[in-house]
Each structure stands twice: as C-alpha cells, then as structure tokens.
C-alpha positions in Angstrom: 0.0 0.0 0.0 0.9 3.7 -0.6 2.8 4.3 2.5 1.9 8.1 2.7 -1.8 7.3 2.5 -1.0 4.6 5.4 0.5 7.4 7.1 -2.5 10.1 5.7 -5.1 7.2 7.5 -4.8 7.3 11.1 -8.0 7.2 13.0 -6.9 9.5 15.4 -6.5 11.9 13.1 -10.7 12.4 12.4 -10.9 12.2 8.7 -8.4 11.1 6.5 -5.9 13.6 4.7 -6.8 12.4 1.6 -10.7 13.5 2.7 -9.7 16.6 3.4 -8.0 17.5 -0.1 -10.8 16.3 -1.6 -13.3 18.8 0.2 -10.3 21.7 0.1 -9.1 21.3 -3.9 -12.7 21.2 -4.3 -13.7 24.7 -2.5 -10.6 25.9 -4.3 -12.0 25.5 -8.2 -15.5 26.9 -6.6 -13.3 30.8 -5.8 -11.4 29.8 -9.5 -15.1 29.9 -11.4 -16.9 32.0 -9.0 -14.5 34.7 -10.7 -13.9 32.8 -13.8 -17.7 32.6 -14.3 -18.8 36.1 -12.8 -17.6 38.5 -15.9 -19.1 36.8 -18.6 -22.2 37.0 -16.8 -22.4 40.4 -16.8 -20.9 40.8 -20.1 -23.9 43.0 -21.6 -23.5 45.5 -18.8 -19.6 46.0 -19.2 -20.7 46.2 -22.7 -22.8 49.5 -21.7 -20.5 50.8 -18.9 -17.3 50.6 -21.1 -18.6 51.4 -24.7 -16.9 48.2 -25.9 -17.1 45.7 -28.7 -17.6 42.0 -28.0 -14.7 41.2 -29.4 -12.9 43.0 -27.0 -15.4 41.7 -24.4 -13.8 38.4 -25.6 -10.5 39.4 -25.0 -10.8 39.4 -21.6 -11.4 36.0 -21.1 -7.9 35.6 -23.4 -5.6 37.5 -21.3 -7.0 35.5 -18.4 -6.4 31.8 -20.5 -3.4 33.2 -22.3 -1.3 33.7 -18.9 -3.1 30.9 -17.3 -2.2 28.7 -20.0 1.5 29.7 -20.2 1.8 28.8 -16.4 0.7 25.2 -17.1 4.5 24.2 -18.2 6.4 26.1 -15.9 3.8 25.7 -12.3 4.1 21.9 -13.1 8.1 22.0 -12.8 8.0 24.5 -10.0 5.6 22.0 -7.9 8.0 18.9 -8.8 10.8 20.8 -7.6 9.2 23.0 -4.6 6.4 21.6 -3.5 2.7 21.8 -4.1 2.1 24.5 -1.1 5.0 26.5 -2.2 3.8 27.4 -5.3 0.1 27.4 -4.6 -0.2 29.7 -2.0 1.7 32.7 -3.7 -0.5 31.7 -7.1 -3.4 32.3 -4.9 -2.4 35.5 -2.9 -1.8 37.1 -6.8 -4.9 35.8 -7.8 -7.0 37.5 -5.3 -5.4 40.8 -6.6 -7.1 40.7 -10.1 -10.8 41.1 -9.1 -9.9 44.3 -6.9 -8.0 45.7 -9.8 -11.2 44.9 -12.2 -13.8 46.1 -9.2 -11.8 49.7 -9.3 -11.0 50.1 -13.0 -12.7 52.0 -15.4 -10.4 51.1 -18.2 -10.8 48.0 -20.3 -7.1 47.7 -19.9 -6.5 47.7 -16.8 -9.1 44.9 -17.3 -7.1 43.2 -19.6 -3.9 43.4 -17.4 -5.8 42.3 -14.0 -6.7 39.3 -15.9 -3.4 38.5 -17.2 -2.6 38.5 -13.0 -5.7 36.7 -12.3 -4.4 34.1 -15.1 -1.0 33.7 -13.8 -2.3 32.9 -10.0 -4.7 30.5 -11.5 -2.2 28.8 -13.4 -0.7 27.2 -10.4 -3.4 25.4 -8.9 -3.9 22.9 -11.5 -0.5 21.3 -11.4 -0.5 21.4 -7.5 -4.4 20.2 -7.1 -4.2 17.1 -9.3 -0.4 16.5 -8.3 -1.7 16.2 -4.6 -4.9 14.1 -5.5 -2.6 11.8 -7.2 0.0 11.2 -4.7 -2.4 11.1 -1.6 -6.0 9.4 -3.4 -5.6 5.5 -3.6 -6.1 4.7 -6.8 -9.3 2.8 -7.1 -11.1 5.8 -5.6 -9.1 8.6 -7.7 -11.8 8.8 -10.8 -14.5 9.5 -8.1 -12.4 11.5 -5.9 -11.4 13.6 -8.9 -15.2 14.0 -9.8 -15.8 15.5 -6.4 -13.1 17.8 -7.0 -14.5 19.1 -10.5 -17.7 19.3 -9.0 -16.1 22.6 -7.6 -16.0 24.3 -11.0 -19.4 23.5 -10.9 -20.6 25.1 -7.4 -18.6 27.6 -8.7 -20.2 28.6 -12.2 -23.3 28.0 -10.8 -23.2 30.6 -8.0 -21.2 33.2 -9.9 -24.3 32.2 -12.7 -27.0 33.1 -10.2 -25.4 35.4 -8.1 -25.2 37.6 -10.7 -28.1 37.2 -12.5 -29.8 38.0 -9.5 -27.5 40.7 -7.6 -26.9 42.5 -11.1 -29.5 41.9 -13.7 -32.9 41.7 -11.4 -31.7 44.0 -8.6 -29.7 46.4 -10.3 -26.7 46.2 -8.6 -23.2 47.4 -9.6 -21.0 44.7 -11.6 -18.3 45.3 -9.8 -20.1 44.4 -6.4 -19.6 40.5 -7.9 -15.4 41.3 -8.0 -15.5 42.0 -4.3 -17.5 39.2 -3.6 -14.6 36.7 -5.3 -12.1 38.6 -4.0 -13.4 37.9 -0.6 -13.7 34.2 -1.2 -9.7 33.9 -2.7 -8.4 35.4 0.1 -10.5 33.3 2.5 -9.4 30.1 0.7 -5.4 30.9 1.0 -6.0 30.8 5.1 -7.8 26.8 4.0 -4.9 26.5 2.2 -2.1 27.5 5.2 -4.4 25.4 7.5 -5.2 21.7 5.6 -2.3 21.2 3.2 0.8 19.6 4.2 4.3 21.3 2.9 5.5 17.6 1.8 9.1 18.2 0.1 9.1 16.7 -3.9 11.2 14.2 -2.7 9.2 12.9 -0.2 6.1 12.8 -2.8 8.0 11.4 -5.6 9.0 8.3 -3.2 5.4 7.6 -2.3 3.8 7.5 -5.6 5.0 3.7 -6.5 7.4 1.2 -5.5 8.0 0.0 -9.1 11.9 0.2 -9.0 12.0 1.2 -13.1 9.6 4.2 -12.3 11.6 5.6 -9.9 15.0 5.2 -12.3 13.3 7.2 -15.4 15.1 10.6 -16.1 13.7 13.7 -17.2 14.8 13.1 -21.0 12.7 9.4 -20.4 9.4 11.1 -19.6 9.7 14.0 -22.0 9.5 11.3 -24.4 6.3 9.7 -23.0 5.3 12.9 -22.8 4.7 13.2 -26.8 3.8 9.8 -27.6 0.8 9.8 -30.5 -1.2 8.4 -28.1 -0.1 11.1 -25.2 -1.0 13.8 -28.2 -4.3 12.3 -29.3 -4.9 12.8 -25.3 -4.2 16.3 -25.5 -6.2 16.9 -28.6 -9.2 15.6 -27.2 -8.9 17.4 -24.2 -8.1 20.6 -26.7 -11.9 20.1 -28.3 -13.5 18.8 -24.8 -12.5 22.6 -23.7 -13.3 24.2 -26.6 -16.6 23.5 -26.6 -17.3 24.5 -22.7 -15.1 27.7 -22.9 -17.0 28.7 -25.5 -20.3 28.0 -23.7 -19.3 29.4 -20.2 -18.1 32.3 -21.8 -20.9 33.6 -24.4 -24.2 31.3 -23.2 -25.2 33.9 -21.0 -25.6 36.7 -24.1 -26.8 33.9 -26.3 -29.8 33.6 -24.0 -30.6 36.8 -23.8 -30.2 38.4 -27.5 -30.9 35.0 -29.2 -33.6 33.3 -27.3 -35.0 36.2 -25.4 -34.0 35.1 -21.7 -34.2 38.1 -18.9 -33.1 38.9 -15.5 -32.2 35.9 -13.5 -33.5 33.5 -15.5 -30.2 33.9 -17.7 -28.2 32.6 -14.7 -30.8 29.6 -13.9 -31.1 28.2 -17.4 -27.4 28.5 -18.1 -26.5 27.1 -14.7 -28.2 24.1 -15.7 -25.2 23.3 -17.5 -23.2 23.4 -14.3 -25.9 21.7 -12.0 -26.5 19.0 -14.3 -22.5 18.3 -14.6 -22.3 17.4 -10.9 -24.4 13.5 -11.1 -22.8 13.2 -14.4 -19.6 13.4 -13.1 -20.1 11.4 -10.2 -21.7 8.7 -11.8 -19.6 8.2 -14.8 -16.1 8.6 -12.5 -17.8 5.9 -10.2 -18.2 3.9 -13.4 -14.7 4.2 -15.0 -13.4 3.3 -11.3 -15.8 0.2 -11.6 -15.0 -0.9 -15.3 -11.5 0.7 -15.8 -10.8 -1.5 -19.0 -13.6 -0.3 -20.5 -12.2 3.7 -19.7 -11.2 4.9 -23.1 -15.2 3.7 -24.7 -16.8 5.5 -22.0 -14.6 8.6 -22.7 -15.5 8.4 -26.3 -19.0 8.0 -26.3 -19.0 10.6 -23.7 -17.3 13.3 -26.0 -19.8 12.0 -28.9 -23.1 12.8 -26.9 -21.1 16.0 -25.8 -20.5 17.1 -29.6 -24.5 16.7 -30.5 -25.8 18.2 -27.4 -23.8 21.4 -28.5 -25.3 21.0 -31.7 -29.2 20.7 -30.1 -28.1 23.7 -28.0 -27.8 25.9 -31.0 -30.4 24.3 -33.3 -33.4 24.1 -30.8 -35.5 27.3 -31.1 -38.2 25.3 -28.2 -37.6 26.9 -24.9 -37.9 23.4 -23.3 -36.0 21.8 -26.2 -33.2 24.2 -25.4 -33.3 23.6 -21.7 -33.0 19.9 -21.8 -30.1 20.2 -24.5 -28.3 22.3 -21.8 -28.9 19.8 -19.0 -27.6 16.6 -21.3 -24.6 18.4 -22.1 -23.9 19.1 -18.8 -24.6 15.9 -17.6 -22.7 14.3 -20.5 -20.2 16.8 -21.1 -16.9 18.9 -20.0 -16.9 18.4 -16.3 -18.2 14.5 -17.0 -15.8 13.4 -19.0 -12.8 15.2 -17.4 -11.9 13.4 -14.0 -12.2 10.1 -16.0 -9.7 12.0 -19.0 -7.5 12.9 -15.7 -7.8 9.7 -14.3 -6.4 8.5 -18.0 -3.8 10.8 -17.8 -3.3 9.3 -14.6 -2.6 5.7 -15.6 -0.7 6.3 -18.9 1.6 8.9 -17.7 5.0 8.6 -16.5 5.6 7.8 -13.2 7.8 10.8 -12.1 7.2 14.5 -12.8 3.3 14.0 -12.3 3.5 18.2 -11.5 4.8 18.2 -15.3 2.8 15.8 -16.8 -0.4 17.6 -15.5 1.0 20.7 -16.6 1.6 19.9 -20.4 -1.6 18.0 -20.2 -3.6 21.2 -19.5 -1.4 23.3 -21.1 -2.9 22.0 -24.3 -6.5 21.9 -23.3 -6.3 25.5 -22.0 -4.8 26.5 -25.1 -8.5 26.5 -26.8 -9.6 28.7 -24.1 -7.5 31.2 -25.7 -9.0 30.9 -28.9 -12.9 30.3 -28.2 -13.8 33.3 -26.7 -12.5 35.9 -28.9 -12.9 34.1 -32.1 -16.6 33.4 -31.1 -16.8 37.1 -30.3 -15.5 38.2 -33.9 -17.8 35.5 -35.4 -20.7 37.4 -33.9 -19.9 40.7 -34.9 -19.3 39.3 -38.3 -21.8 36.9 -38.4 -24.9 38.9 -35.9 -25.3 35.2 -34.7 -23.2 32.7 -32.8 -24.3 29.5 -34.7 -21.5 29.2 -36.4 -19.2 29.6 -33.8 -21.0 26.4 -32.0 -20.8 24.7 -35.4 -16.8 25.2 -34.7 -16.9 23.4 -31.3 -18.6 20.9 -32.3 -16.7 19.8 -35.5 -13.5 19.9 -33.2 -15.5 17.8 -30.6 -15.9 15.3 -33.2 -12.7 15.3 -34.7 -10.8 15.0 -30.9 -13.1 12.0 -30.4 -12.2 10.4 -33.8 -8.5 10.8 -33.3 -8.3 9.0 -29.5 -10.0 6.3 -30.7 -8.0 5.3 -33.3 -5.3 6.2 -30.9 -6.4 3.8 -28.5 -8.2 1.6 -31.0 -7.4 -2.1 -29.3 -8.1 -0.4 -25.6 -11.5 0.7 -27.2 -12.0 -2.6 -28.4 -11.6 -4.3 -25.1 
C-alpha cells in the first residue's frame, strides 16, 4: 500500500488527509469559477459601462487563459521541484489581486492586465491540485475523488451564474459588487490552504507515488518522451476540443440567451447554470463507473465526447424553450466536467511515473490553449456573423474530430 496514504489514514486523526483535499481542492476550483464565471455574466453590462465591442469583451477572457495557459508548463516544474504548497499559495495570494483591480477600473485595460494577473495565479493550482490528489487518493477511488473535486468548477459557475443574475441583472446592482464578492472568497481560501495542506518536500512525494523500482529510475529526458507519444497527443487533442466547446459555452451562453432566445433577468443565470448543475451526477456517476470498469475507460470517454458534440449541436439548433433547456442539462450531464476526472484519471494511468506536476502541466497546457482561442474568435464570429451558430458549429466539429482521433489512438483499448 501507498505508504503516505498509510500514514494520511490514522484514526486519530478524524478524517483522513486524503478527505480533506478532496473537500479543500474542491472549494478551491469553486473561488477559480466563482470569478472565472462572474464576468461573462455580466458581459452585456460592461458592454454598456465601457462602450466596448464583444470582441474586445472576448479578449478578456484571453488575457485570463493566455497567462493561465502559459503557467501550465512552468507551475508543473515548479511544484516537482518545490512543493505543491510552495507554489500554490503565492499563485493564490496574486490571484485575489485581479478582481480588486477589475472592481476599481474604469479602463478596459487595466481589465485586460488584471486578468493577465488573475491568469497567472490560477495557473498554479492545476498542477498542484491534481499532483496532490494523485500522490495522496488510492487509486481505485481517484476517478470518483477527482469528480468530487470538479464538482467545484461546478458550485462555482453556478453561484457566480445566479449570483449575478440575481445581484446584477434583477436588482440592479453594480457589476463590480460580484469582484469584491470573489475577492473575498480567494483570500479566505489561501487561510484553508495555510491550514489543511501539508508542505510535503518533492522528494518525499516522488517516493510515495509507487514502488516499481523502473519508475523511480526514469530521467527527465525518459518522460519527455512519453510525454509526446501519438497516443499522449491524441490525449491532449481531445482534451483541446473537450474545452473548446465548454469555454465557449461558459463564456458567451449567457448573451446567447438573452439576445438570441430572449431570456431576462435571472432566469439567464438559472437556465445556463443548468449546465453546471447538471454536470455534478454526471460526473459522479460516470467517474464511479470508469473506477468500476477501468478497462472499458477509453469507450466510456469516447461516447461521452460523442453525446457531448450533438448536445452542443441541439443547443444551437433548438428554437423550443424546453428543447433548449433539456439540451443544456444533457450536455452538462454528459459533457466537459463529466468526462474530465475520468480523462485525468487517464492521464493518470498512462503517464509517466515521475514528474506527475509536469505531466499535468503539459496535459492542460494543451487543453487551456482552446480557451485562448474560443472566446474571442466566437466574439469576432458574432460581430461578423450577428449570430453565434457558427461559432457552436466550430466546437462541435473539433469535438468530433478529438473524439475520432483517440479512438483510433487507443483503437485495441476501445475494443476491449
């Protein structure tokens, strides 16, 4: 057995560490998309305060991915070499920064370069979060585990969803009263942070994550190699169109409801929380599954991404209110947050066995990257096109076409 979760399991120590990180890594992507969520939401009144285009509206959410993105790579070394703690604390403590900068600003660049902040703070938590989880979860609990852990960017679109539907849009609060409200919840979450994590040296980590003797020789040049197998890159592809797709819907749903289908006040943030509700069962009963049937992983990730791909396409081709509503709840139920703590659990398995902080770090890297794109290439399509169809068309051809390619990636696994 994993000696540090033999250590982690003492009885008089109440719960369990591993517990613990679960319900803390958790609470910490609930802050990420309470202020990930929150300005999108209230994208049509920035729109009015600022005098800006959406394409510009867009580009906000790109400064955020762009740095947040380019911290995959090099917060994934730092954690192997320092220590998850070490680097997510000071990620965190810059992160709470941006939202006071936005809540004060009456300059869409300032905007721009608070977001760039917010983006680099971010960027640290993924490699440290799922690093953790992965030394410290025993691994016939870690799809679950991971779901519950999602489930966080979850809790967190939806309140940021209905918070400001409500706050803003029906009572006519200030916009910015939603930055002070996440700025609040960041700085609150690096005292959970100080309090429940354990400042584990690399070295320490590294040692617990498996006794195979061949693991532990591997040197860096070793996994870099793994790291770009065609099976590693069909991995990250997939995980490039699974995040296409829901950056592209967290980001512009909201306005897409209430210019295209003539949603108002808060029942923009109910409807397109559904997405986010919805996500939470799916995730936890497909992880449970993959934990249960773990040959039979790579089908279930497939047909999940499939059923993703057409529910995008029902979202946009449904003019029904209902028809509409139950497209958004099957492709949260099927979709993004689904399918990702069984794609991480993946990751997981296949990866090498040293440098997970690395691993994780190239892995998201690549998914983020569409979250760079989506947002303001969706906003140009609508101020080209007047209409967002085709930039849902987009998403879901690349859906499809990540789908395709890790199947015939993993064509004899699928066949299992």
């Amino acid at each position: 057995m994993n000696t540090n979760i033999e250590t982690m399991n003492d009885p008089k120590q109440g719960w369990p560490y591993w517990m613990k990180l679960i319900i803390v890594l958790c609470l910490g992507w609930t802050a990420i998309w309470i202020y990930r969520q929150t300005l999108p939401s209230v994208y049509p009144e920035m729109e009015l305060d600022l005098g800006v285009s959406n394409t510009a509206l867009g580009f906000i959410a790109t400064c955020y991915f762009f740095s947040y993105t380019a911290m995959q790579i090099p917060a994934g070394i730092l954690v192997d070499k320092f220590g998850q703690k070490v680097v997510m604390v000071p990620g965190f403590i810059l992160f709470a920064v941006a939202p006071l900068l936005i809540a004060t600003s009456s300059s869409i660049n300032m905007i721009y370069f608070a977001s760039v902040l917010a983006g680099i703070g971010c960027g640290t938590y993924y490699g440290s979060a799922y690093s953790l989880s992965s030394q410290n979860i025993p691994a016939d609990r870690r799809g679950l585990s991971t779901a519950i852990i999602n489930s966080g960017s979850a809790l967190g679109m939806a309140i940021a969803l209905i918070g400001s539907s409500l706050l803003v849009k029906q009572m006519g609060m200030s916009w910015q009263l939603m930055m002070y409200i996440s700025a609040a919840l960041i700085i609150v979450m690096i005292f959970v942070f100080l309090a429940v994590i354990k400042g584990i040296k690399p070295q320490q980590a590294n040692s617990t994550q498996s006794t195979d003797a061949a693991a532990e020789e591997e040197d860096q040049e070793g996994v870099m190699k793994r790291l770009l197998t065609p099976k590693m890159l069909s991995i990250y592809f997939l995980y490039f169109g699974t995040c296409y797709g829901y950056y592209m819907i967290v980001t512009w749903l909201p306005k897409f409801l209430q210019s295209e289908r003539g949603f108002e006040g808060v029942a923009v943030g109910f409807a397109a929380s559904l997405v986010a509700f919805a996500s939470i069962p799916g995730a936890l009963l497909f992880s449970r599954l993959s934990d249960k049937f773990q040959s039979k992983k790579t089908s279930l990730i497939v047909a999940l991404e499939i059923a993703a791909a057409i529910m995008l396409f029902g979202i946009i081709s449904f003019t029904n209110e209902t028809a509409l509503l139950i497209a958004l709840i099957l492709y949260g139920l099927l979709g993004k947050l689904a399918v990702e703590p069984i794609i991480i659990s993946y990751v997981a398995d296949v990866a090498p066995k040293k440098g997970y902080g690395t691993t994780l770090g190239v892995f998201n890297s690549c998914g983020m990257a569409s979250s760079v794109i989506a947002p303001p290439l969706t906003g140009a399509i609508i101020d080209a096109t007047n209409s967002q169809a085709l930039g849902f068309y987009v998403a879901v051809a690349i859906l499809f076409a990540g789908a395709i390619l890790f199947m015939l990636m993993n064509k004899k696994k699928v066949a299992q």
